[in-house]
ROGU-918879 format. One record per atom (N, C-alpha, C): residue number from 1; chain; atom name; x, y, z. Coordinates in steps of 0.1 Angstrom, whole numbers, plus 5000, padded with zeros to 4 digits. Atoms other than C-alpha are relative to their C-alpha. Example, Ala and Ser with C-alpha at 12.3 -4.5 7.8 and 13.67 -1.06 7.14 Angstrom:
2
+-----+--------+-------+------+------+------+
: num : chaine : atome :   px :   py :   pz :
+-----+--------+-------+------+------+------+
:   1 :      A :     N : 5009 : 4988 : 5000 :
:   1 :      A :    CA : 5123 : 4955 : 5078 :
:   1 :      A :     C : 5009 : 5012 : 5000 :
:   2 :      A :     N : 4991 : 4989 : 5000 :
:   2 :      A :    CA : 5137 : 4989 : 5071 :
:   2 :      A :     C : 4992 : 5011 : 5008 :
+-----+--------+-------+------+------+------+
END
This chain:
131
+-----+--------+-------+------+------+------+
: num : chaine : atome :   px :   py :   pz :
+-----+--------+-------+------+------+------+
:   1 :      A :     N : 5008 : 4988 : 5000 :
:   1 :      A :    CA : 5000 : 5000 : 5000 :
:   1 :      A :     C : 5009 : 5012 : 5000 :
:   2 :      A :     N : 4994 : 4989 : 5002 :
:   2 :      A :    CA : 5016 : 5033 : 4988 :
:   2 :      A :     C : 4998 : 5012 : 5011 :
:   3 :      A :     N : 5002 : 4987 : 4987 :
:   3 :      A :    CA : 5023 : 5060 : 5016 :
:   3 :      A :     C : 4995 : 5013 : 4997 :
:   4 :      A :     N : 5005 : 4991 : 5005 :
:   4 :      A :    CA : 5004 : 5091 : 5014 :
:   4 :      A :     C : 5012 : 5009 : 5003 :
:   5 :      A :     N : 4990 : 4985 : 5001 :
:   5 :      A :    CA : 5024 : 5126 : 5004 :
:   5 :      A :     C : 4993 : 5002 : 5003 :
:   6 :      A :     N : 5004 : 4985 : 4994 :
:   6 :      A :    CA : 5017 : 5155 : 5018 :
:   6 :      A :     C : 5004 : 5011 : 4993 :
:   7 :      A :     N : 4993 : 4990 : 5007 :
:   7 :      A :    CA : 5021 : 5186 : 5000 :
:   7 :      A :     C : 5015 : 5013 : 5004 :
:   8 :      A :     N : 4986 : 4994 : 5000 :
:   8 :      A :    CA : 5048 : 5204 : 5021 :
:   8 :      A :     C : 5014 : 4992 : 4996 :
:   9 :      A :     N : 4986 : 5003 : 5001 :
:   9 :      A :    CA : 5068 : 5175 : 5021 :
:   9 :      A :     C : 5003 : 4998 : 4985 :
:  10 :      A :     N : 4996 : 4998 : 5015 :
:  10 :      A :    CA : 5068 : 5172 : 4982 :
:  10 :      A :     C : 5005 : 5015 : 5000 :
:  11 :      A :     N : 4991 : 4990 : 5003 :
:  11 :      A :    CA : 5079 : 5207 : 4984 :
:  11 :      A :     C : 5016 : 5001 : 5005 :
:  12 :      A :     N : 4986 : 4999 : 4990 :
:  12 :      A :    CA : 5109 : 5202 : 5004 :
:  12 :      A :     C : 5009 : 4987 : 4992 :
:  13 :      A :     N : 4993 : 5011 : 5012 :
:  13 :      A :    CA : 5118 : 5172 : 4984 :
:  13 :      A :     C : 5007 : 5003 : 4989 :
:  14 :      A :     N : 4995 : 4991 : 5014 :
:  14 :      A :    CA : 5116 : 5190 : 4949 :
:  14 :      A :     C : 5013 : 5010 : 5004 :
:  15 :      A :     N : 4989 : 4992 : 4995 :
:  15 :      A :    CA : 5138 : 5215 : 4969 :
:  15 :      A :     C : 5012 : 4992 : 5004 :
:  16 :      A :     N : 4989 : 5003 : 4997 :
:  16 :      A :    CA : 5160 : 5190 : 4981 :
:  16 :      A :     C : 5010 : 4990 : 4986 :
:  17 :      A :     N : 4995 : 5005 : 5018 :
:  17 :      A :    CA : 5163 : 5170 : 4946 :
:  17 :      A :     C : 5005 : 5007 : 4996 :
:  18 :      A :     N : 4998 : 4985 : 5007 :
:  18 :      A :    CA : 5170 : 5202 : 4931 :
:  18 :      A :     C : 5018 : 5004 : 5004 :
:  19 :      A :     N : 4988 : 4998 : 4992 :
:  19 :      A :    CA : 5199 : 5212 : 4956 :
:  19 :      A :     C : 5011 : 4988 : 5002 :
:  20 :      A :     N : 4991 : 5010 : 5001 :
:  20 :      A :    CA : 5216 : 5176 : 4955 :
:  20 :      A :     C : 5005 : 5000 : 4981 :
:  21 :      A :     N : 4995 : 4995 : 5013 :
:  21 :      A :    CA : 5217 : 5180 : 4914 :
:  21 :      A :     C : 5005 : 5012 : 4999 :
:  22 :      A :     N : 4996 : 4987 : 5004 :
:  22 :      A :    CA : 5228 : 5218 : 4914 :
:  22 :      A :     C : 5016 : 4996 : 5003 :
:  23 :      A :     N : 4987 : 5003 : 4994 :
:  23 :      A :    CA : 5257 : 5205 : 4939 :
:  23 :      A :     C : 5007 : 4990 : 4996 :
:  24 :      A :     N : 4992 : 5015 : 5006 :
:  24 :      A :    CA : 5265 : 5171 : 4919 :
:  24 :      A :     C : 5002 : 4995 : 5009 :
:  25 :      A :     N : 5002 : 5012 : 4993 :
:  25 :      A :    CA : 5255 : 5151 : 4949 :
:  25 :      A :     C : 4989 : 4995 : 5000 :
:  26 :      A :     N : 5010 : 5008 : 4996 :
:  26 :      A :    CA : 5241 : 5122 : 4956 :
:  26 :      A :     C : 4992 : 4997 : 5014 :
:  27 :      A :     N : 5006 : 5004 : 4984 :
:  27 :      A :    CA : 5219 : 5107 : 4986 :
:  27 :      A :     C : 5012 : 4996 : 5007 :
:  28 :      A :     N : 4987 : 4999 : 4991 :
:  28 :      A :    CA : 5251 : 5088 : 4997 :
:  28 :      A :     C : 5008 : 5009 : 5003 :
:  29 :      A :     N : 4993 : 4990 : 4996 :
:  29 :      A :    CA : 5273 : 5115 : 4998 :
:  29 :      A :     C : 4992 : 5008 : 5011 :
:  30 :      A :     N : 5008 : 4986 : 4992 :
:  30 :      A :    CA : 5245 : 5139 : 5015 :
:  30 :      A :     C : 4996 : 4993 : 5014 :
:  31 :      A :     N : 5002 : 5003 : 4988 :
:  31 :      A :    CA : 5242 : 5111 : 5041 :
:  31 :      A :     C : 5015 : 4996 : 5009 :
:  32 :      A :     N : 4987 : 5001 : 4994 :
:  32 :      A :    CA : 5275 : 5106 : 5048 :
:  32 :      A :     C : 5009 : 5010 : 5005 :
:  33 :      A :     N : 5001 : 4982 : 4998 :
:  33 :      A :    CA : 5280 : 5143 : 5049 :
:  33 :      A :     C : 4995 : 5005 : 5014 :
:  34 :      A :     N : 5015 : 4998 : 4990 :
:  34 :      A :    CA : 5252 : 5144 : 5077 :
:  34 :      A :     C : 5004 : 4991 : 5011 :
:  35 :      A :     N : 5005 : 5013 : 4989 :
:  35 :      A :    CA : 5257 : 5112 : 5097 :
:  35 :      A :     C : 4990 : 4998 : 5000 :
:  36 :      A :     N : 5017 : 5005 : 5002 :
:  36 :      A :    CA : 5223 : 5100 : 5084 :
:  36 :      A :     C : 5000 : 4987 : 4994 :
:  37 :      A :     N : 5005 : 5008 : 5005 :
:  37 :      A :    CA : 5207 : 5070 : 5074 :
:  37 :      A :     C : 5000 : 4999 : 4986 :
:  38 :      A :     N : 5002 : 4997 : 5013 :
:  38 :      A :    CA : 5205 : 5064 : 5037 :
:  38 :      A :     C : 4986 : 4998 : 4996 :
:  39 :      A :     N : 5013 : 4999 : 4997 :
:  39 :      A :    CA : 5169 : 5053 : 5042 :
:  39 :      A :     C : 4996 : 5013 : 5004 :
:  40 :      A :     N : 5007 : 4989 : 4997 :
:  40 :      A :    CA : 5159 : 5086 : 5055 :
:  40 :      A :     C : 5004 : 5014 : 4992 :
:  41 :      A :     N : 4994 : 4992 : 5012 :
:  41 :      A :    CA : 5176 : 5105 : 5027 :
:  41 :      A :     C : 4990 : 5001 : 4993 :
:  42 :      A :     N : 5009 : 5004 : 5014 :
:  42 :      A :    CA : 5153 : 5088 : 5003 :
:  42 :      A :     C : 4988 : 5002 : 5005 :
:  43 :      A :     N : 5017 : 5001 : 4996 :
:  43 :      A :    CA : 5121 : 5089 : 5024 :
:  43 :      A :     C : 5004 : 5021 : 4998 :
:  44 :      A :     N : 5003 : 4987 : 5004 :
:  44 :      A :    CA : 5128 : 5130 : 5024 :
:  44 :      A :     C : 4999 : 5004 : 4984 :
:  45 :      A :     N : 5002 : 4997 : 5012 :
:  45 :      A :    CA : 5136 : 5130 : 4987 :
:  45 :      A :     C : 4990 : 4995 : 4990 :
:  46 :      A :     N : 5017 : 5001 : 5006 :
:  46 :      A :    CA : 5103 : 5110 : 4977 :
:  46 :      A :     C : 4991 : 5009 : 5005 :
:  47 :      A :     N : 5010 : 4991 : 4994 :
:  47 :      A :    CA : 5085 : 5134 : 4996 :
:  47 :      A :     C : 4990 : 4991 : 5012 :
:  48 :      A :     N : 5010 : 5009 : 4989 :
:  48 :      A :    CA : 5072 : 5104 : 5023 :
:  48 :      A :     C : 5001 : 5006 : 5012 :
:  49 :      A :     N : 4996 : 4995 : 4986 :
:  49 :      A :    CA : 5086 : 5118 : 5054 :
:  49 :      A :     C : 5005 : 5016 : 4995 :
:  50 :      A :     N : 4990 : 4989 : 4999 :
:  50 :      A :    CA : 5099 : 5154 : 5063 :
:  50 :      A :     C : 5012 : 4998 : 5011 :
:  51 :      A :     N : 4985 : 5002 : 4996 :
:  51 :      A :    CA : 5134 : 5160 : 5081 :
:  51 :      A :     C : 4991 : 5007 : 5014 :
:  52 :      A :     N : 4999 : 4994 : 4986 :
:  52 :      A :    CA : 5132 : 5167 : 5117 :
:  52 :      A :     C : 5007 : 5016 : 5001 :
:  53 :      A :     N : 4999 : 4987 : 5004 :
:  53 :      A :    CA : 5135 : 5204 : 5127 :
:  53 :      A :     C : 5019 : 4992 : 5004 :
:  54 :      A :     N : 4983 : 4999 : 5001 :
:  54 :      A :    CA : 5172 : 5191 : 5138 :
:  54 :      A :     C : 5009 : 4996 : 4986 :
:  55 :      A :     N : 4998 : 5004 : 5012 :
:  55 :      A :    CA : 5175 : 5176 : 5107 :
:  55 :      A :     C : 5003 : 5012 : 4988 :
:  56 :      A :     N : 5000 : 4989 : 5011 :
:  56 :      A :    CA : 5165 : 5205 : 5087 :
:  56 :      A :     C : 5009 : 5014 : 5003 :
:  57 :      A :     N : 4993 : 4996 : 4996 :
:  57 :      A :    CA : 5187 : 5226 : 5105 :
:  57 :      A :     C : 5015 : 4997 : 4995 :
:  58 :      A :     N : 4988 : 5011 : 5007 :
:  58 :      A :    CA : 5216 : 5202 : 5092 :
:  58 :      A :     C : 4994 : 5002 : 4987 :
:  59 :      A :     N : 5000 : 4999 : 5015 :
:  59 :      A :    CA : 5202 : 5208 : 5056 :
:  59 :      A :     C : 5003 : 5013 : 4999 :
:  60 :      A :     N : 5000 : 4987 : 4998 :
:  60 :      A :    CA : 5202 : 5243 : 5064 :
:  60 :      A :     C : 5017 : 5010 : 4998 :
:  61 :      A :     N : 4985 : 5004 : 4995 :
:  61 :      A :    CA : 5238 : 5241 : 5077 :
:  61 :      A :     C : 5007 : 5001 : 4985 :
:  62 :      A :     N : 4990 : 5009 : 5006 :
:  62 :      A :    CA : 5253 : 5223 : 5052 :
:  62 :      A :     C : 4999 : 5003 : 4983 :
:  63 :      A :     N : 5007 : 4991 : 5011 :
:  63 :      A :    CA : 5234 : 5242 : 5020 :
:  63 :      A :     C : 5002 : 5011 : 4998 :
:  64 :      A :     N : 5002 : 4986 : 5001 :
:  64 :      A :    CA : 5236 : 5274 : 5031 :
:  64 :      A :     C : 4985 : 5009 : 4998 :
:  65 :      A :     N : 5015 : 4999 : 5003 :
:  65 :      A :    CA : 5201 : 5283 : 5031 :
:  65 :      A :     C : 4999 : 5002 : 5014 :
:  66 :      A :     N : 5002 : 5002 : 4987 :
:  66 :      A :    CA : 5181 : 5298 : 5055 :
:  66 :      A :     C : 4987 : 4990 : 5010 :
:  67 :      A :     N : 5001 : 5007 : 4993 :
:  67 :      A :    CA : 5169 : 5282 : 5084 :
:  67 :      A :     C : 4985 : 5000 : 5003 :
:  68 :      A :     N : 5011 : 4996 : 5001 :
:  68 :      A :    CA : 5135 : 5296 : 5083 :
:  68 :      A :     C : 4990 : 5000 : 4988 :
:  69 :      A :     N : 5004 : 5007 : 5019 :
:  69 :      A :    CA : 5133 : 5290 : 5043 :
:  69 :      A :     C : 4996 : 4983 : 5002 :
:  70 :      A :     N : 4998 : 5014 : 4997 :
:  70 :      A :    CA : 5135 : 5255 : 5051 :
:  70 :      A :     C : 4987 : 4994 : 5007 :
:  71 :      A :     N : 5010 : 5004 : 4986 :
:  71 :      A :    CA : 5110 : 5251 : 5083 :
:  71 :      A :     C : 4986 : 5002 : 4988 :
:  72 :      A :     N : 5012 : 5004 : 5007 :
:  72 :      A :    CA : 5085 : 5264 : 5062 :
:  72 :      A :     C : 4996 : 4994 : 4986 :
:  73 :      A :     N : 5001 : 5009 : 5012 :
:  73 :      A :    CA : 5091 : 5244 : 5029 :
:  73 :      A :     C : 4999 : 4987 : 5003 :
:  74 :      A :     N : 5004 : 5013 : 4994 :
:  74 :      A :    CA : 5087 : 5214 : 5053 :
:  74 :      A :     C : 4988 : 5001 : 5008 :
:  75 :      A :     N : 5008 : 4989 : 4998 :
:  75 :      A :    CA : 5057 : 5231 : 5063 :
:  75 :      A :     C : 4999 : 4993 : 5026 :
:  76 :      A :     N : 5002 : 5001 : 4982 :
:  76 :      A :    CA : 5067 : 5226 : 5103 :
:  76 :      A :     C : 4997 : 5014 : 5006 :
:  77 :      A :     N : 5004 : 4991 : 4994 :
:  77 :      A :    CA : 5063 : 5265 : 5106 :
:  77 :      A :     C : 4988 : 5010 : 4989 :
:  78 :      A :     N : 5011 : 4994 : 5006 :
:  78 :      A :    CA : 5034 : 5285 : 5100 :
:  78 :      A :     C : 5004 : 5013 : 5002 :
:  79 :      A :     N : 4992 : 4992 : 4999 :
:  79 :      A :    CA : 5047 : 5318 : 5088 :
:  79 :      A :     C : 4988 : 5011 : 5006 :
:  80 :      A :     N : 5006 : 4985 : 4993 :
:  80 :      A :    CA : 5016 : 5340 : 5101 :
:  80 :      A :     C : 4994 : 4999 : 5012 :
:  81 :      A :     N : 4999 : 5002 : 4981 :
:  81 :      A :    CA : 5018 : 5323 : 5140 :
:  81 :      A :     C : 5010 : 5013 : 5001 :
:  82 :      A :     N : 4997 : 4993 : 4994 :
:  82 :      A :    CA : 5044 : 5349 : 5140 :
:  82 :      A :     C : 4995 : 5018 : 4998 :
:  83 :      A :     N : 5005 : 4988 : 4999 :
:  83 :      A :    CA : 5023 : 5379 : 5129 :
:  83 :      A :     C : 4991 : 5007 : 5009 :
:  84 :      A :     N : 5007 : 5002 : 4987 :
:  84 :      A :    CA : 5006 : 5388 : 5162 :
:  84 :      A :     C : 4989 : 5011 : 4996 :
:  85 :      A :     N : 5011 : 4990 : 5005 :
:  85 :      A :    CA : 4987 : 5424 : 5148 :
:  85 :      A :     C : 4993 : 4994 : 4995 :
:  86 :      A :     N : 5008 : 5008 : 5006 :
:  86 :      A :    CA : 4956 : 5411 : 5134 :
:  86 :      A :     C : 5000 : 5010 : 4991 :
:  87 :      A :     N : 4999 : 4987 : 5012 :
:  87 :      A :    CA : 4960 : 5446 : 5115 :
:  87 :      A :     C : 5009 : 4999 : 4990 :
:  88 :      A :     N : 4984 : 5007 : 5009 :
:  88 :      A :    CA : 4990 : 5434 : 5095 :
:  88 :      A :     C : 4993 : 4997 : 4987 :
:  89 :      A :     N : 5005 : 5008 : 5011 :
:  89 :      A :    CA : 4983 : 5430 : 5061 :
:  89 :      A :     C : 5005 : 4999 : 4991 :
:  90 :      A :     N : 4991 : 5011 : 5002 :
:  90 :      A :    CA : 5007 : 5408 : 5058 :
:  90 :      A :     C : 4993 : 4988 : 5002 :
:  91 :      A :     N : 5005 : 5005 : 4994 :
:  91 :      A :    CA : 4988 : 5386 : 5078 :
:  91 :      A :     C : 4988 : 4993 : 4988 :
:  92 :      A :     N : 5012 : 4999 : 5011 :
:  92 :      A :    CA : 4956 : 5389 : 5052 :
:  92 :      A :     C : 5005 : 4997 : 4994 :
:  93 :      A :     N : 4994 : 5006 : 5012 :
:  93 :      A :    CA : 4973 : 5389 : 5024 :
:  93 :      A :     C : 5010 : 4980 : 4998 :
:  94 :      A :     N : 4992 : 5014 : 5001 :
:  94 :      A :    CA : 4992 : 5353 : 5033 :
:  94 :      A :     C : 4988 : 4992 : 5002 :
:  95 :      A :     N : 5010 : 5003 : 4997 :
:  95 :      A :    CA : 4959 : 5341 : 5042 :
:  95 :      A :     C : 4993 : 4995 : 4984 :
:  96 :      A :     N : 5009 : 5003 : 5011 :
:  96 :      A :    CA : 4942 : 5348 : 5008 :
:  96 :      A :     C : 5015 : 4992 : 4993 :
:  97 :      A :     N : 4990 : 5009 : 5006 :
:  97 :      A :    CA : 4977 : 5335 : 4991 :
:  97 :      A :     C : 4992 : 4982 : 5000 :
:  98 :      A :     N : 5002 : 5014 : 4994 :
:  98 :      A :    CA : 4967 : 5302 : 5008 :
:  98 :      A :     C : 4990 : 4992 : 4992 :
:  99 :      A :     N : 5016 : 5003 : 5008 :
:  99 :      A :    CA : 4934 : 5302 : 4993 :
:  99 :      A :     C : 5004 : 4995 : 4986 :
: 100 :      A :     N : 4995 : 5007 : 5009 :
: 100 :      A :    CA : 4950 : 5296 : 4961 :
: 100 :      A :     C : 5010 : 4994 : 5001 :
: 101 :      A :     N : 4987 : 5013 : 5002 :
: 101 :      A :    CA : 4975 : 5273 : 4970 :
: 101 :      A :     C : 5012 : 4996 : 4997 :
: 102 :      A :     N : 4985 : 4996 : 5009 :
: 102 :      A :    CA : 5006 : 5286 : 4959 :
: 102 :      A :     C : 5009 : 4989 : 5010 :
: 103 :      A :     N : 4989 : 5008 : 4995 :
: 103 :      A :    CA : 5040 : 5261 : 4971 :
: 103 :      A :     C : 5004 : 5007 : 5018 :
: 104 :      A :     N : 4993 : 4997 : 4984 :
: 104 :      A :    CA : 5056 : 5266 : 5005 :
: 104 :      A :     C : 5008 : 5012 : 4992 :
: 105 :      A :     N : 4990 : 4989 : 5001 :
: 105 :      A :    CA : 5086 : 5279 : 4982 :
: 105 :      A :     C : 4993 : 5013 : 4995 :
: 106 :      A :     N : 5003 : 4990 : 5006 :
: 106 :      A :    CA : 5066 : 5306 : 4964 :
: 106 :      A :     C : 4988 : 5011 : 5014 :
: 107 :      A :     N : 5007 : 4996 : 4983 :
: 107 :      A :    CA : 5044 : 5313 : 5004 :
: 107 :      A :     C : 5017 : 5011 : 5000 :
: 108 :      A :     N : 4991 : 4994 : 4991 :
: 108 :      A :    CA : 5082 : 5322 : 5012 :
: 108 :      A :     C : 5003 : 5015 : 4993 :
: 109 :      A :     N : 4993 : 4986 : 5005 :
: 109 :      A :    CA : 5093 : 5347 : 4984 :
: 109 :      A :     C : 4989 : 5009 : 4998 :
: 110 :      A :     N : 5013 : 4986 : 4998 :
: 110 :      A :    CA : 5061 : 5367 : 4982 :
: 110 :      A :     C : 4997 : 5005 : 5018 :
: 111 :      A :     N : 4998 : 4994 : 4985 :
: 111 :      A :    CA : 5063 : 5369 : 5021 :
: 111 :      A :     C : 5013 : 5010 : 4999 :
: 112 :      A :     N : 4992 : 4995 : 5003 :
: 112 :      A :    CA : 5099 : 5381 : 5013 :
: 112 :      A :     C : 4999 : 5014 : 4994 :
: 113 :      A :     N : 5008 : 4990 : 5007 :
: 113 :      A :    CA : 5085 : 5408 : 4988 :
: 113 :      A :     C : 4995 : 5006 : 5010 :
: 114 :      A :     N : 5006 : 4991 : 4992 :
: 114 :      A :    CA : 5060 : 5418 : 5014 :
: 114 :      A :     C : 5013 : 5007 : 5013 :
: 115 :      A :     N : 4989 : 4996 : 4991 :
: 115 :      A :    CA : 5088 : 5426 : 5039 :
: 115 :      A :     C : 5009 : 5007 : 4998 :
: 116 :      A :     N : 4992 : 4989 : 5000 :
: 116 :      A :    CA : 5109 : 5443 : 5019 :
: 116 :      A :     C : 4990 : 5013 : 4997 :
: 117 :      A :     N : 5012 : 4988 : 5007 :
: 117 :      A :    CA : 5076 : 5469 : 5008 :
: 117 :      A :     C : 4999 : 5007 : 5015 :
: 118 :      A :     N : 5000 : 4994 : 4988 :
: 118 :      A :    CA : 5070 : 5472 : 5045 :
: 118 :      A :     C : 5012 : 5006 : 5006 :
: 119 :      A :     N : 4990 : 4995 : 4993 :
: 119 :      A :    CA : 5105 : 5477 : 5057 :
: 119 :      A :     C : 5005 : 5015 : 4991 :
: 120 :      A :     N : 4993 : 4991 : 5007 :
: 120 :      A :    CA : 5111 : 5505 : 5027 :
: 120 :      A :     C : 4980 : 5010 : 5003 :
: 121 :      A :     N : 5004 : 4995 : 4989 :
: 121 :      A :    CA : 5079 : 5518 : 5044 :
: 121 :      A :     C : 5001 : 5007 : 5012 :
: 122 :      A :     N : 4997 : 4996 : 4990 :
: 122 :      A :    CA : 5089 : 5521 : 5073 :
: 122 :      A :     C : 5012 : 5011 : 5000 :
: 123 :      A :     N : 4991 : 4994 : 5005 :
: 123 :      A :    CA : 5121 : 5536 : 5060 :
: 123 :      A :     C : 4996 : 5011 : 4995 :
: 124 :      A :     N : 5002 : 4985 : 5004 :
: 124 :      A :    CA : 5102 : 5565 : 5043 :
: 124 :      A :     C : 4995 : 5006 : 5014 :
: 125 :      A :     N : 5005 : 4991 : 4983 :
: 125 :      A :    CA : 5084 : 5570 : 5081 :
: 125 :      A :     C : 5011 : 5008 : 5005 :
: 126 :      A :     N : 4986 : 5000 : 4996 :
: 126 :      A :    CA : 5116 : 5576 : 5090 :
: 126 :      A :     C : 5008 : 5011 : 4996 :
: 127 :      A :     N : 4991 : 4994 : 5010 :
: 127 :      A :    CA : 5132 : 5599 : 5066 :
: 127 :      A :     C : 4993 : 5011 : 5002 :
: 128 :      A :     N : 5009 : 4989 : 5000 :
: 128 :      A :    CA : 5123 : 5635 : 5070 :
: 128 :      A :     C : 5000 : 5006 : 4989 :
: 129 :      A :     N : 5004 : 4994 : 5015 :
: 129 :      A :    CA : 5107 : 5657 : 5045 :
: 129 :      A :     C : 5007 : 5010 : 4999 :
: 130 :      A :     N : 4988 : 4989 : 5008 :
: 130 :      A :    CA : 5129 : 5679 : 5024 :
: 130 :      A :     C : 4988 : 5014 : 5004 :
: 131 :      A :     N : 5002 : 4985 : 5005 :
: 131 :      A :    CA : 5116 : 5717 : 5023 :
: 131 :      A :     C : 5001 : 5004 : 4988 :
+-----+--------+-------+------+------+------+
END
């Protein structure tokens, strides 16, 4: 009986498929790399299992990638637990995102986007007006 996917962990997969071809490694290398199993290499790169956050931390590591890119492409973090304003609309807008179903990785760089809009926001608050 075939194990059910989940849609983060196929994203984290595609992502980690992706990054063992870009780097011209394979599973053995990336478990021997790790001190990992080679069984649990291949259960993250079918997309059956996700990596433990210590795990993904160690892909994090060892990738160069952040650590927070990751969590949510494995979908262990929900990126609008940390938006506490309900006025944020950031918050809304990742919400309606959802509704159509965009990837973890594409959740992350439109969050990305939004953050730099707000921070160059904030940045004109900031800045006083000429005369």
């Amino acid at each position: 009986m075939p194990r059910l996917r989940f849609k983060d962990n196929e994203d984290l997969a595609k992502w980690l498929r992706n990054e063992l071809s870009r780097h011209r490694l394979n599973q053995p290398m990336l478990t021997r790399a790790l001190g990992l199993s080679e069984g649990m290499v291949s259960r993250w790169c079918r997309g059956v299992r996700a990596p433990s956050q210590r795990n993904i931390k160690a892909l994090s590591d060892y990738f160069g990638v952040d650590y927070d890119y990751l969590l949510v492409l494995s979908g262990t973090r929900d990126v609008t637990q940390e938006i506490t304003d309900e006025r944020d609309p950031r918050k809304d807008l990742i919400t309606k995102v959802r509704e159509v179903r965009l990837s973890g990785e594409r959740e992350v760089f439109l969050r990305g986007i939004l953050d730099d809009m707000l921070e160059r926001d904030r940045q004109e608050d900031l800045t006083p007006a000429r005369a």
